[in-house]
HTML snippet that shows the backbone in 3Dmol.js (N, CA, C, O; Angstrom):
<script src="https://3Dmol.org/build/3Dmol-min.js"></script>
<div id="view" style="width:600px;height:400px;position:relative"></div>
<script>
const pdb = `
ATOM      1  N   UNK A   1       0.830  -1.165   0.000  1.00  0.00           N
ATOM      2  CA  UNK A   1       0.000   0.000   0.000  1.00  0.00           C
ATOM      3  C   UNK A   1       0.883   1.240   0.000  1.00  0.00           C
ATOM      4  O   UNK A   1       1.863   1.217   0.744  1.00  0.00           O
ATOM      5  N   UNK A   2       0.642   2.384  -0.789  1.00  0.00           N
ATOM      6  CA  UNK A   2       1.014   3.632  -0.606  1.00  0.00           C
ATOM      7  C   UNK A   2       0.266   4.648  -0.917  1.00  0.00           C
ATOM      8  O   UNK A   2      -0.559   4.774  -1.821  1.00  0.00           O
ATOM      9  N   UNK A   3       0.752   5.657   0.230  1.00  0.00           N
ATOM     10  CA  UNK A   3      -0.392   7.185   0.505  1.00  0.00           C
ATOM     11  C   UNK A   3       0.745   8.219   0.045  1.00  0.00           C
ATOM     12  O   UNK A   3       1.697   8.457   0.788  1.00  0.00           O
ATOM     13  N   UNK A   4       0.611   8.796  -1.157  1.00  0.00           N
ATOM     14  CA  UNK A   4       0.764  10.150  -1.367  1.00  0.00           C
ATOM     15  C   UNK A   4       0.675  11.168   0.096  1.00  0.00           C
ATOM     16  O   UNK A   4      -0.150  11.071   1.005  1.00  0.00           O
ATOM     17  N   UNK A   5       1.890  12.215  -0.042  1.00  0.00           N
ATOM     18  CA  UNK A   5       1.946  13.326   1.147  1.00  0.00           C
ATOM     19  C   UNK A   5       0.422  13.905   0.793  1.00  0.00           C
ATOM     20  O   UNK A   5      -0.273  14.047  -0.213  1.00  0.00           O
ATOM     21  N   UNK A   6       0.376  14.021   1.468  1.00  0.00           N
ATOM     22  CA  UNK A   6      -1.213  15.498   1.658  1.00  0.00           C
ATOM     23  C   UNK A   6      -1.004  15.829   3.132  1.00  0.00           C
ATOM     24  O   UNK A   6      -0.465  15.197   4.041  1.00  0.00           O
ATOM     25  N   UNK A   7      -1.772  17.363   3.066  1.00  0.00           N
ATOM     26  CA  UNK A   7      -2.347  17.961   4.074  1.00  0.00           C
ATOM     27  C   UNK A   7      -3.385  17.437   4.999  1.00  0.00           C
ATOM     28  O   UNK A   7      -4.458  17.387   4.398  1.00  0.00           O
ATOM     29  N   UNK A   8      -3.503  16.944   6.478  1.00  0.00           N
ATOM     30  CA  UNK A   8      -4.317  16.634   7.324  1.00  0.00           C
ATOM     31  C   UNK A   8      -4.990  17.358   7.265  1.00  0.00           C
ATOM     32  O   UNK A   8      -5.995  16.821   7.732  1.00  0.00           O
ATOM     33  N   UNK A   9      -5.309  18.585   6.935  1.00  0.00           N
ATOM     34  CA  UNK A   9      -6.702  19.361   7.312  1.00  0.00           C
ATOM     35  C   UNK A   9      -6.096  20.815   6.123  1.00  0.00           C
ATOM     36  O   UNK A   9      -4.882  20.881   5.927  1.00  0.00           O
ATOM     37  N   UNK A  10      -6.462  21.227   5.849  1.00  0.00           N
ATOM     38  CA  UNK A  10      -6.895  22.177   4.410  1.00  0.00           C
ATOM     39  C   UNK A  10      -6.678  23.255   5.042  1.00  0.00           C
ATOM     40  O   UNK A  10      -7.714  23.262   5.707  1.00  0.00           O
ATOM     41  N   UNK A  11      -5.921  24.536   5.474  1.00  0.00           N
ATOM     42  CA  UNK A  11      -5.517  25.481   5.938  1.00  0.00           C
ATOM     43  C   UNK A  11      -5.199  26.806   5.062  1.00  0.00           C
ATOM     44  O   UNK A  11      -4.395  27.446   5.740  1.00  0.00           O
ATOM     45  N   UNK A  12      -5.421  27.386   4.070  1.00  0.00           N
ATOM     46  CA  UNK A  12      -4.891  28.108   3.185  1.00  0.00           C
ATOM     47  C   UNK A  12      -4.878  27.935   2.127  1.00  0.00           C
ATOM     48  O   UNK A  12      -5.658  27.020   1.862  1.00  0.00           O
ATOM     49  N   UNK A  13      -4.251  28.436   1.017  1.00  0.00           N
ATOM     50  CA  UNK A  13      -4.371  28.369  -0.442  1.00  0.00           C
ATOM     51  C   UNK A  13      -3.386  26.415  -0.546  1.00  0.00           C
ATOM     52  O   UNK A  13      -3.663  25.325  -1.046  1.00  0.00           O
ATOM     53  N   UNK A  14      -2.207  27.014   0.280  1.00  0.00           N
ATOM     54  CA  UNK A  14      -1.016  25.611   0.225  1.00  0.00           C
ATOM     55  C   UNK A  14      -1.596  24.435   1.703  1.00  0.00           C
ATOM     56  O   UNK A  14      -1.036  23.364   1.937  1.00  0.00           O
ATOM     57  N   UNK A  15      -2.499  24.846   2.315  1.00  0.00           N
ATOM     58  CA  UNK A  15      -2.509  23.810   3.655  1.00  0.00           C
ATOM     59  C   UNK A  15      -1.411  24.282   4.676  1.00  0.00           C
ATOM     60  O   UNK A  15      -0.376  24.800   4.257  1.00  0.00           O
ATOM     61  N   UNK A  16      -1.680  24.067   6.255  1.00  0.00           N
ATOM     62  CA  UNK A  16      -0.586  23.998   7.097  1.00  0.00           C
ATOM     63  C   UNK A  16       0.076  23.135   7.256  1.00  0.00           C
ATOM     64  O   UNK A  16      -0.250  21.969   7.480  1.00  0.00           O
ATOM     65  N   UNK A  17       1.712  23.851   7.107  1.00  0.00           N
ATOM     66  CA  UNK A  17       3.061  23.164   6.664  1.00  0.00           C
ATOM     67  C   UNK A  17       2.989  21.929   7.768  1.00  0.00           C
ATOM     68  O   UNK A  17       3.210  20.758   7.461  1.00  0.00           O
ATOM     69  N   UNK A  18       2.676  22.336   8.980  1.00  0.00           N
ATOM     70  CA  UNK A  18       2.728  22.116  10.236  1.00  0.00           C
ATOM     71  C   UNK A  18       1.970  20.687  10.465  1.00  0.00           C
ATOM     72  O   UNK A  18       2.288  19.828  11.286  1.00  0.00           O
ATOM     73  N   UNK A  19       0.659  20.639   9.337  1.00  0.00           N
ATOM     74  CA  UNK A  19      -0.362  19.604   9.530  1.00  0.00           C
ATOM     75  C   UNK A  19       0.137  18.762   8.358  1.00  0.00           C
ATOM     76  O   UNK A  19      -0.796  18.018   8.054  1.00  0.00           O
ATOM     77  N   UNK A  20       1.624  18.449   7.230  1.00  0.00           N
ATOM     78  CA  UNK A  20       1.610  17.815   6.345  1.00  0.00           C
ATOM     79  C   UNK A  20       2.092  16.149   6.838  1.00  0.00           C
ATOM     80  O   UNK A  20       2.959  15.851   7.659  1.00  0.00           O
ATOM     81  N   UNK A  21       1.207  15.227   6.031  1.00  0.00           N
ATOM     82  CA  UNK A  21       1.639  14.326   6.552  1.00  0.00           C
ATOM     83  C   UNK A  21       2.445  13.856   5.040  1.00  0.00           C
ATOM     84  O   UNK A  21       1.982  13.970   3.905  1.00  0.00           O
ATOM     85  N   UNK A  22       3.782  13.305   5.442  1.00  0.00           N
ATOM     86  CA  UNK A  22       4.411  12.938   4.376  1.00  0.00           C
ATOM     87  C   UNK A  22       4.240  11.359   3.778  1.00  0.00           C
ATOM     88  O   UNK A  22       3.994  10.430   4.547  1.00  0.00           O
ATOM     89  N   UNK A  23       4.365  11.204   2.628  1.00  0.00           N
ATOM     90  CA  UNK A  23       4.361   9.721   1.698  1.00  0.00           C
ATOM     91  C   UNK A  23       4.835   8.771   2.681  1.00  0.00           C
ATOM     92  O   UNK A  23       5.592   9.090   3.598  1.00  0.00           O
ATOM     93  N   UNK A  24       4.241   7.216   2.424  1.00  0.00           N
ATOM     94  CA  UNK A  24       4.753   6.389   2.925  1.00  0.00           C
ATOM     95  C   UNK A  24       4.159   4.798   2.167  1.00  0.00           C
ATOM     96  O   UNK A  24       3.182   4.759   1.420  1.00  0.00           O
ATOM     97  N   UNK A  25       4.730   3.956   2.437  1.00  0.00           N
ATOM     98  CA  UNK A  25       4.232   2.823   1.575  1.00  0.00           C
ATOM     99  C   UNK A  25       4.514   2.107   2.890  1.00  0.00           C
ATOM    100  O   UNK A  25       5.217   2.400   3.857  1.00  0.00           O
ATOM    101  N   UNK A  26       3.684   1.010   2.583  1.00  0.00           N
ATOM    102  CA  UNK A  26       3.395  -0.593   3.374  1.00  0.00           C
ATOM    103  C   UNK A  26       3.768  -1.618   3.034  1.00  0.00           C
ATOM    104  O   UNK A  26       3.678  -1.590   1.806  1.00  0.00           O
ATOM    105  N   UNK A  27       4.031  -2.266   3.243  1.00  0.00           N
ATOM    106  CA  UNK A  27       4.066  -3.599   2.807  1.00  0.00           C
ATOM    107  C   UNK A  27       3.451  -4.668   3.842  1.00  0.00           C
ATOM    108  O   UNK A  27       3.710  -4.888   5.025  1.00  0.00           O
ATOM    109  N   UNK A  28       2.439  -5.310   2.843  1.00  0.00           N
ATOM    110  CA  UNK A  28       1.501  -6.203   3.590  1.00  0.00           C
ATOM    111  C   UNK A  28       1.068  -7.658   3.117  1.00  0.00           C
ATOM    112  O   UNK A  28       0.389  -7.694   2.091  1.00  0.00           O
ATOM    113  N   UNK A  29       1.371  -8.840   3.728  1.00  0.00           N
ATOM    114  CA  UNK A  29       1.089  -9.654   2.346  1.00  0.00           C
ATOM    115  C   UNK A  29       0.438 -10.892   3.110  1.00  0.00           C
ATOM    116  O   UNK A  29       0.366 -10.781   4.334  1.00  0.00           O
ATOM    117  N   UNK A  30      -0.200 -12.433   2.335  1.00  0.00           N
ATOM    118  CA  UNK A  30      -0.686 -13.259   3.202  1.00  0.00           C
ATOM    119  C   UNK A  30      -0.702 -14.390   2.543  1.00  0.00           C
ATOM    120  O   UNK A  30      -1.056 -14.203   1.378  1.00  0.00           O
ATOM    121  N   UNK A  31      -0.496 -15.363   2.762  1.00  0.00           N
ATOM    122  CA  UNK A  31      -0.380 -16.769   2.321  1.00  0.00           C
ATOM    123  C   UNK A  31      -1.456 -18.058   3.128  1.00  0.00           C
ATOM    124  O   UNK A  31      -1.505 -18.528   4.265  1.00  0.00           O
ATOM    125  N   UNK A  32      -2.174 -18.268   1.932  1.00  0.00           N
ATOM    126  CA  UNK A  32      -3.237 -19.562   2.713  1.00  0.00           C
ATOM    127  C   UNK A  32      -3.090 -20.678   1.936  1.00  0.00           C
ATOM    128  O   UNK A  32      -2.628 -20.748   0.797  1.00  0.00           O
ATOM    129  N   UNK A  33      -3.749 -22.017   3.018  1.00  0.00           N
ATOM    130  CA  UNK A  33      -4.008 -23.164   2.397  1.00  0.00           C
ATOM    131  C   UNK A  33      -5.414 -23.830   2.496  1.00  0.00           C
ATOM    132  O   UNK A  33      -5.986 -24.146   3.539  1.00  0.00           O
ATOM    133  N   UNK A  34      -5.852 -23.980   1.261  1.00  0.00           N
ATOM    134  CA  UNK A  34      -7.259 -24.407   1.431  1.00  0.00           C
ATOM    135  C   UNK A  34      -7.199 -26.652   1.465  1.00  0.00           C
ATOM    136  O   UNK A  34      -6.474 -27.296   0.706  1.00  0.00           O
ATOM    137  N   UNK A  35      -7.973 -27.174   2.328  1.00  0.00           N
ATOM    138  CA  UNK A  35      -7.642 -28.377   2.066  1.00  0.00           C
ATOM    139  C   UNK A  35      -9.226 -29.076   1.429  1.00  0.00           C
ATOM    140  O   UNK A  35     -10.334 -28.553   1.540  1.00  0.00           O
ATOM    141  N   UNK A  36      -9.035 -29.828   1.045  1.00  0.00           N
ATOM    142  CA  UNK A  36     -10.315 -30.923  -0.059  1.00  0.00           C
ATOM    143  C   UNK A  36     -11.532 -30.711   1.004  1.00  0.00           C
ATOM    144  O   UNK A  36     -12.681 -30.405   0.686  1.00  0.00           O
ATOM    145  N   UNK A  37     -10.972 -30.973   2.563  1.00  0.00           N
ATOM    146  CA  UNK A  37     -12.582 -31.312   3.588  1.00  0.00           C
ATOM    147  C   UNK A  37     -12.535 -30.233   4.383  1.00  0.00           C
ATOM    148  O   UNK A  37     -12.580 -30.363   5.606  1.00  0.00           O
ATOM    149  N   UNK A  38     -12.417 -28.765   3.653  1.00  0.00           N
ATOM    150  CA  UNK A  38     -13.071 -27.432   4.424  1.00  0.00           C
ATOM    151  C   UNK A  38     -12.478 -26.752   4.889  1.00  0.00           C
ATOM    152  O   UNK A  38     -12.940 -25.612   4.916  1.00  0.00           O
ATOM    153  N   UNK A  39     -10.857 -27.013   5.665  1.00  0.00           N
ATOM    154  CA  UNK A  39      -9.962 -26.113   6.171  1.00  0.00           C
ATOM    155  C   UNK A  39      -9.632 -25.547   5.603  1.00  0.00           C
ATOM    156  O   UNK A  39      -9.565 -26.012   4.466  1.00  0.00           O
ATOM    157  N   UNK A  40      -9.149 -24.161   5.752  1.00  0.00           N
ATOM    158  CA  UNK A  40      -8.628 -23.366   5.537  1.00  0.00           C
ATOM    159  C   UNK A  40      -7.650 -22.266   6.695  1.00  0.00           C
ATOM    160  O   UNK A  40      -8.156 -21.814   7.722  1.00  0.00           O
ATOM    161  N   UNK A  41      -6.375 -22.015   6.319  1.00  0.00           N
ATOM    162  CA  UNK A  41      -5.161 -21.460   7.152  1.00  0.00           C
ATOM    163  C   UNK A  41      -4.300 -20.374   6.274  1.00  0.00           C
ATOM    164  O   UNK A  41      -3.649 -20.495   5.236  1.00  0.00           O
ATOM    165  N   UNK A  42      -4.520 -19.479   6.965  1.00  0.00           N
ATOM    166  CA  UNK A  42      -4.133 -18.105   6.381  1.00  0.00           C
ATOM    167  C   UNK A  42      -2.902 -17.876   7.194  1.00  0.00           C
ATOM    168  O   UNK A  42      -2.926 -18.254   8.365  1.00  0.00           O
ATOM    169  N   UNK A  43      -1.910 -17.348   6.757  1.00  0.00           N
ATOM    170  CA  UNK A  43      -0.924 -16.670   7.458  1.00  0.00           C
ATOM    171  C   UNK A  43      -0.615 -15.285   7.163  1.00  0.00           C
ATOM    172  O   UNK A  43       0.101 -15.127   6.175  1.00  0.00           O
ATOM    173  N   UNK A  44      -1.088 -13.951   7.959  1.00  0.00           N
ATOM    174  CA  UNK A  44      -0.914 -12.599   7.185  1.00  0.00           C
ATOM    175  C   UNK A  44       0.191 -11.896   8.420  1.00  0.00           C
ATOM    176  O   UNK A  44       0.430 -12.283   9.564  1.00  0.00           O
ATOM    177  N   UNK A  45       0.759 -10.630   7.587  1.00  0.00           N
ATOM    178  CA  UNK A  45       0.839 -10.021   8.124  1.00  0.00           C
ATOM    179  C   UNK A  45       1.012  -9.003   7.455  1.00  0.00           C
ATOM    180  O   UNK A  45       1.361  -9.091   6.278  1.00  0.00           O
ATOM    181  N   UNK A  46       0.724  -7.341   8.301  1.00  0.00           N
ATOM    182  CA  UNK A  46       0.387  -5.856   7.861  1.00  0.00           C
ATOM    183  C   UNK A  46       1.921  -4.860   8.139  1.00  0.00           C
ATOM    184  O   UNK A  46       2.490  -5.152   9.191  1.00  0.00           O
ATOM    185  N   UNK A  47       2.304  -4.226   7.658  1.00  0.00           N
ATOM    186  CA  UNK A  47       3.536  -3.354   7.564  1.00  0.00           C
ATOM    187  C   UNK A  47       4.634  -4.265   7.933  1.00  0.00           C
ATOM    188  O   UNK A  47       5.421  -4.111   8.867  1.00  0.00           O
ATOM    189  N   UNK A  48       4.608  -4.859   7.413  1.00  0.00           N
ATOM    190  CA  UNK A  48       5.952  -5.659   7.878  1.00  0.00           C
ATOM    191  C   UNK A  48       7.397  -5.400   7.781  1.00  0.00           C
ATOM    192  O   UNK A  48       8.267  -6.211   8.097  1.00  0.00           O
ATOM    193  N   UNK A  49       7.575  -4.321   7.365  1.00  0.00           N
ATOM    194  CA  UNK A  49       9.074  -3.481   7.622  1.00  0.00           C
ATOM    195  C   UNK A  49       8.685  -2.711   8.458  1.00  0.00           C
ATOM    196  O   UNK A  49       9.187  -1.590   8.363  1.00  0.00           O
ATOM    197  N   UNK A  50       7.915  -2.869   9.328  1.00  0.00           N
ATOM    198  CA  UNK A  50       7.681  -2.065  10.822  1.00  0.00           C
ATOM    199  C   UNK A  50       8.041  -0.632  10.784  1.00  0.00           C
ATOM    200  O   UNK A  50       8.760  -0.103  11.631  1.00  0.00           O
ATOM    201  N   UNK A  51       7.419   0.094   9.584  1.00  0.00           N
ATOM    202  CA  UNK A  51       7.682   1.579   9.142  1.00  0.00           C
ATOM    203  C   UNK A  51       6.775   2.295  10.056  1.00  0.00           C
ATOM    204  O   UNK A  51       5.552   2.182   9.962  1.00  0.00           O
ATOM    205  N   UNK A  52       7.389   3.072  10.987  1.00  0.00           N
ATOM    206  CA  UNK A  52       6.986   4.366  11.547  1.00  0.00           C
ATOM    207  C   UNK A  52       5.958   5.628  10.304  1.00  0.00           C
ATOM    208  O   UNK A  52       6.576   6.206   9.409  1.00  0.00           O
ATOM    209  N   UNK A  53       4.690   5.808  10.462  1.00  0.00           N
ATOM    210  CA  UNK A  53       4.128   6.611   9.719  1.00  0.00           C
ATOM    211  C   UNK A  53       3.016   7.512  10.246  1.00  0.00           C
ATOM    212  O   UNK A  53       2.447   6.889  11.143  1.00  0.00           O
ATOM    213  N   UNK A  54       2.568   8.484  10.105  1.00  0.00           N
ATOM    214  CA  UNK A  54       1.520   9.463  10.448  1.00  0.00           C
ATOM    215  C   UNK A  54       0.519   8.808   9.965  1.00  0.00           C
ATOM    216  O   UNK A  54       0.763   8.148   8.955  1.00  0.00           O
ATOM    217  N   UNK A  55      -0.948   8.776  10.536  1.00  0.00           N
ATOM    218  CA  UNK A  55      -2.057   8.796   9.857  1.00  0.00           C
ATOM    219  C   UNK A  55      -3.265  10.223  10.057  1.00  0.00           C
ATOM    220  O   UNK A  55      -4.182  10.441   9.264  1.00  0.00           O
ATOM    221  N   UNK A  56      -2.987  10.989  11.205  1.00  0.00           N
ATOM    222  CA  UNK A  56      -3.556  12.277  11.244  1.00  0.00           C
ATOM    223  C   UNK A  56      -3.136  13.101  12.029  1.00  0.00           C
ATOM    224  O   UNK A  56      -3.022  12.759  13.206  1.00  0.00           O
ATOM    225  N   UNK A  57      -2.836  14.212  11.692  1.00  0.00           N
ATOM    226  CA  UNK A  57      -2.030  15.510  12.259  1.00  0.00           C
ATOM    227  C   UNK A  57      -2.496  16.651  12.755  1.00  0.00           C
ATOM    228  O   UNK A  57      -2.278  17.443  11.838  1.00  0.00           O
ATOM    229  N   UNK A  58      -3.030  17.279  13.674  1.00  0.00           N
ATOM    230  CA  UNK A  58      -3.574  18.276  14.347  1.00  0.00           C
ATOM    231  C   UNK A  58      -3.294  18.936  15.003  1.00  0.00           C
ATOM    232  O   UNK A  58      -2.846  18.521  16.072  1.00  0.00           O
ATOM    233  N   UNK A  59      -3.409  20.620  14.712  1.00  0.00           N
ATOM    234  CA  UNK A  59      -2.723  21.889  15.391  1.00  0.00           C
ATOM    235  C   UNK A  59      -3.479  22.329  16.469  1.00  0.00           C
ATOM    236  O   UNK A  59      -4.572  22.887  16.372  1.00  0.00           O
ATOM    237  N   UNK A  60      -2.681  21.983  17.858  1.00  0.00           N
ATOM    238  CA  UNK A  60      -3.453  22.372  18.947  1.00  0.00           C
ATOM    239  C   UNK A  60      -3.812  23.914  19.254  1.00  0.00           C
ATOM    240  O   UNK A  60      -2.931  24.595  19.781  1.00  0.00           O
ATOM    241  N   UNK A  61      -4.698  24.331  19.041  1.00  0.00           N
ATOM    242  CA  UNK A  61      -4.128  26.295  19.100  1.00  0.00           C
ATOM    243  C   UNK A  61      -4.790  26.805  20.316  1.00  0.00           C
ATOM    244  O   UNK A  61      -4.450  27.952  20.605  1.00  0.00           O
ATOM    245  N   UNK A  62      -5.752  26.184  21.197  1.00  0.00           N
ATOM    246  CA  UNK A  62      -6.949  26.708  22.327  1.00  0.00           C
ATOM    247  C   UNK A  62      -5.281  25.909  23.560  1.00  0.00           C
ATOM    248  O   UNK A  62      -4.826  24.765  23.517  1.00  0.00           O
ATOM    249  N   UNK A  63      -4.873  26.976  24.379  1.00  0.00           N
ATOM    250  CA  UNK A  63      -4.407  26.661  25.359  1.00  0.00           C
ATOM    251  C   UNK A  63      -2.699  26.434  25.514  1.00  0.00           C
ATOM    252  O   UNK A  63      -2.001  26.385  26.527  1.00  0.00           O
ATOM    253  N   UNK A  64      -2.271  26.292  23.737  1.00  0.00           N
ATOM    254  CA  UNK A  64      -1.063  26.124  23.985  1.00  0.00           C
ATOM    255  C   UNK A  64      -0.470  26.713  23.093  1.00  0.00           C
ATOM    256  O   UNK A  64      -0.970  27.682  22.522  1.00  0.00           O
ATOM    257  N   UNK A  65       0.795  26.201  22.787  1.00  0.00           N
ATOM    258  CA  UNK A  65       1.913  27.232  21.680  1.00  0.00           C
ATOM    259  C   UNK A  65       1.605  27.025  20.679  1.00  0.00           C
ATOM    260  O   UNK A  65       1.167  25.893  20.478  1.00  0.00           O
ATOM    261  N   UNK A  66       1.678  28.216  19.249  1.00  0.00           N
ATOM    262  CA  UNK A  66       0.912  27.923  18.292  1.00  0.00           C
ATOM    263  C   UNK A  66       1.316  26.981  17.393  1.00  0.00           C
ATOM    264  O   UNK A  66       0.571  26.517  16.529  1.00  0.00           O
ATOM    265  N   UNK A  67       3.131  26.492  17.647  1.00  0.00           N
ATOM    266  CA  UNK A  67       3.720  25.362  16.832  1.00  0.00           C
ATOM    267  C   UNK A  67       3.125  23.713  17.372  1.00  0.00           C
ATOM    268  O   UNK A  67       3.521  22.728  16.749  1.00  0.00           O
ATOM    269  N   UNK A  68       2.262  23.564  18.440  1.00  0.00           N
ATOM    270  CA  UNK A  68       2.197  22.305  19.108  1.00  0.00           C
ATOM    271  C   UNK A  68       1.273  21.253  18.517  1.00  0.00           C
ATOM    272  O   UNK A  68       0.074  21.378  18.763  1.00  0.00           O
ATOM    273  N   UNK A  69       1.532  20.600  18.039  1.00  0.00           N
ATOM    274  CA  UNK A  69       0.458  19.746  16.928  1.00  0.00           C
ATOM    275  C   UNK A  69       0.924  18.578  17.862  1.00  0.00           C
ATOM    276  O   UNK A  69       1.895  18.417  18.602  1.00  0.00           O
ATOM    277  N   UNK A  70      -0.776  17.416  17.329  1.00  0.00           N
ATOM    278  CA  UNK A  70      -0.103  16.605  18.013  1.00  0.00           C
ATOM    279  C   UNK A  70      -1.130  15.292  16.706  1.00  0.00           C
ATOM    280  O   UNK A  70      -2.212  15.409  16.131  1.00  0.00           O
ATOM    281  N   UNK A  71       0.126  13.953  16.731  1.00  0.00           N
ATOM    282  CA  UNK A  71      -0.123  13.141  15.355  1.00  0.00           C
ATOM    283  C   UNK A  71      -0.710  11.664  15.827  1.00  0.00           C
ATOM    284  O   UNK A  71      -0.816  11.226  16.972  1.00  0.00           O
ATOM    285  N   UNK A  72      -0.810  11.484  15.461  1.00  0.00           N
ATOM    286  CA  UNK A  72      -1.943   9.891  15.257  1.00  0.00           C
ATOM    287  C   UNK A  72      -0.842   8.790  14.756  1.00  0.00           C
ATOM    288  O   UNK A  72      -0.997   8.516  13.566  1.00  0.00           O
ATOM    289  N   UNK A  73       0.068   8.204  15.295  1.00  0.00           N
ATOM    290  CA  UNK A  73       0.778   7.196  14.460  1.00  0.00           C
ATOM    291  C   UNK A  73       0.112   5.489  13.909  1.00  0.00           C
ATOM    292  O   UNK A  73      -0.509   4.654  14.566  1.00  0.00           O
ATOM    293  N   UNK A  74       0.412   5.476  12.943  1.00  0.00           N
ATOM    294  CA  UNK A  74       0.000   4.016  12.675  1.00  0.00           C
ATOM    295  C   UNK A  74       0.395   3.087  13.092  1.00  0.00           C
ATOM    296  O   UNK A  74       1.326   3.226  13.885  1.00  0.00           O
ATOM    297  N   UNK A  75      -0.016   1.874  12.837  1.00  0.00           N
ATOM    298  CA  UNK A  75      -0.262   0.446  12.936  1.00  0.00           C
ATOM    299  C   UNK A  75       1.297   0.359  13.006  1.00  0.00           C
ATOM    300  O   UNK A  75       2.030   1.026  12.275  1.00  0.00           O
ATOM    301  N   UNK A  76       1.844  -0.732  14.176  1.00  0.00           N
ATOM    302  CA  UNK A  76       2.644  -1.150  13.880  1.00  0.00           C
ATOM    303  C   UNK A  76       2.658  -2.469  13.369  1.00  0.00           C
ATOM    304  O   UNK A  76       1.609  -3.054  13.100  1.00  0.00           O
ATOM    305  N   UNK A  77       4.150  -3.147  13.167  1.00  0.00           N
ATOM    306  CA  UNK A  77       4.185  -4.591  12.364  1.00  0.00           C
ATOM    307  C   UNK A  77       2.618  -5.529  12.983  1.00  0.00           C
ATOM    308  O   UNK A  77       2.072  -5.243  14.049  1.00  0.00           O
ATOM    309  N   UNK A  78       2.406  -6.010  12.574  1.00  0.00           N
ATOM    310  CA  UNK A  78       1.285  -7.160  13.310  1.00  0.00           C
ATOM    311  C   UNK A  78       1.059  -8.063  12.737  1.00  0.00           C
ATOM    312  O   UNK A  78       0.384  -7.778  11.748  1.00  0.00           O
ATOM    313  N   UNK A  79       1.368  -9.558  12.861  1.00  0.00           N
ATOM    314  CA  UNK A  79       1.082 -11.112  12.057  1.00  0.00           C
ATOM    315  C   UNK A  79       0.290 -11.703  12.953  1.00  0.00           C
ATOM    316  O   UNK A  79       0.236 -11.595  14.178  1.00  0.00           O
ATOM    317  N   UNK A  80      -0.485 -12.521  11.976  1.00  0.00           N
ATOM    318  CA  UNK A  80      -0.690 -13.638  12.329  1.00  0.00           C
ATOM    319  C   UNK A  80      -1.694 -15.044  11.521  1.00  0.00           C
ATOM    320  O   UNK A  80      -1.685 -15.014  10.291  1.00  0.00           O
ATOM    321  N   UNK A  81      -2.381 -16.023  12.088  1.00  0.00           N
ATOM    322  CA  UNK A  81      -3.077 -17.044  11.511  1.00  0.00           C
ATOM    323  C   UNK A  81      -4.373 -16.770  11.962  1.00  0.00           C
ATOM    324  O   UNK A  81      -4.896 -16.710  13.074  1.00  0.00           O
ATOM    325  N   UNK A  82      -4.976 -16.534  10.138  1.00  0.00           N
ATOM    326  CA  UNK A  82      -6.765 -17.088  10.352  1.00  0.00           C
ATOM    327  C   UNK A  82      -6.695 -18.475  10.301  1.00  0.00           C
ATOM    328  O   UNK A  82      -5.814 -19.064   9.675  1.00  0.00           O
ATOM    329  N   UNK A  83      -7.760 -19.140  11.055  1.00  0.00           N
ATOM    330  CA  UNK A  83      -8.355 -20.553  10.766  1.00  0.00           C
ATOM    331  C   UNK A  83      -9.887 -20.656  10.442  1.00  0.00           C
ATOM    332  O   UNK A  83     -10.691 -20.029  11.132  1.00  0.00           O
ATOM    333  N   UNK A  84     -10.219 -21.295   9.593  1.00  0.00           N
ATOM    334  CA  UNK A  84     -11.533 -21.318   8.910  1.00  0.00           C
ATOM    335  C   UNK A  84     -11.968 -22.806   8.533  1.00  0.00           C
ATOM    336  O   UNK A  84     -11.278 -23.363   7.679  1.00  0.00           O
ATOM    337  N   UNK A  85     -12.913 -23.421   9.015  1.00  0.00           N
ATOM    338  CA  UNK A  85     -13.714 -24.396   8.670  1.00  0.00           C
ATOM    339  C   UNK A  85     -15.319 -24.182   7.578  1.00  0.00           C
ATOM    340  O   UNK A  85     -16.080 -23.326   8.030  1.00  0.00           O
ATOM    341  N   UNK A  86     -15.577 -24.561   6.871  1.00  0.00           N
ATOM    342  CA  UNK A  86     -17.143 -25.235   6.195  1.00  0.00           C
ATOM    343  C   UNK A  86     -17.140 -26.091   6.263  1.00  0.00           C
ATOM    344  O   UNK A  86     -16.458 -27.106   6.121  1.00  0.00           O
ATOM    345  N   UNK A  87     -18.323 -25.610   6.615  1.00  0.00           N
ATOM    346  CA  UNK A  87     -19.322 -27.272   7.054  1.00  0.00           C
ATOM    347  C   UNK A  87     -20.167 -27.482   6.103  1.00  0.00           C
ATOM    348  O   UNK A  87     -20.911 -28.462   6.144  1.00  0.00           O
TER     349      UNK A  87
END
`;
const viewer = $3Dmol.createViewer("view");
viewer.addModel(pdb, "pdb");
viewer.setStyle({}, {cartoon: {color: "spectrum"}});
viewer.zoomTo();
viewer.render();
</script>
């Protein structure tokens, strides 16, 4: 997966510099096995180069300094196994 930089929130003609969240890509991938009598075994996992990234950025301005934003970080690495039966 990859997100193009943009602006967290729309501030001006250019957006605040302050609120930009910059590009980042994912890597996420998953491997299953289906068997003849219904099982099924997934093995996934999500960011798996355990990349540090923003997902939302916000300028605190009621109470504090006007540079003080504060960011939303994403998902870190996370694996694991679905198991699935039909009956």
């Amino acid at each position: 997966m990859f997100r193009g930089a943009a602006n967290a929130h729309a501030v001006g003609t250019n957006g605040d510099p302050l609120q930009r969240i910059d590009s980042y890509g994912l890597f996420n991938a998953s491997i299953g096995l289906l068997s003849a009598n219904g099982w099924e075994a997934i093995l996934w996992g999500k960011n798996l180069t355990d990349k540090d990234y923003f997902t939302n950025i916000v300028r605190q301005w009621v109470g504090s300094s006007p540079g003080y934003v504060v960011g939303r970080i994403g998902m870190e690495r996370s694996f694991g196994v679905t198991l699935s039966y039909a009956f």
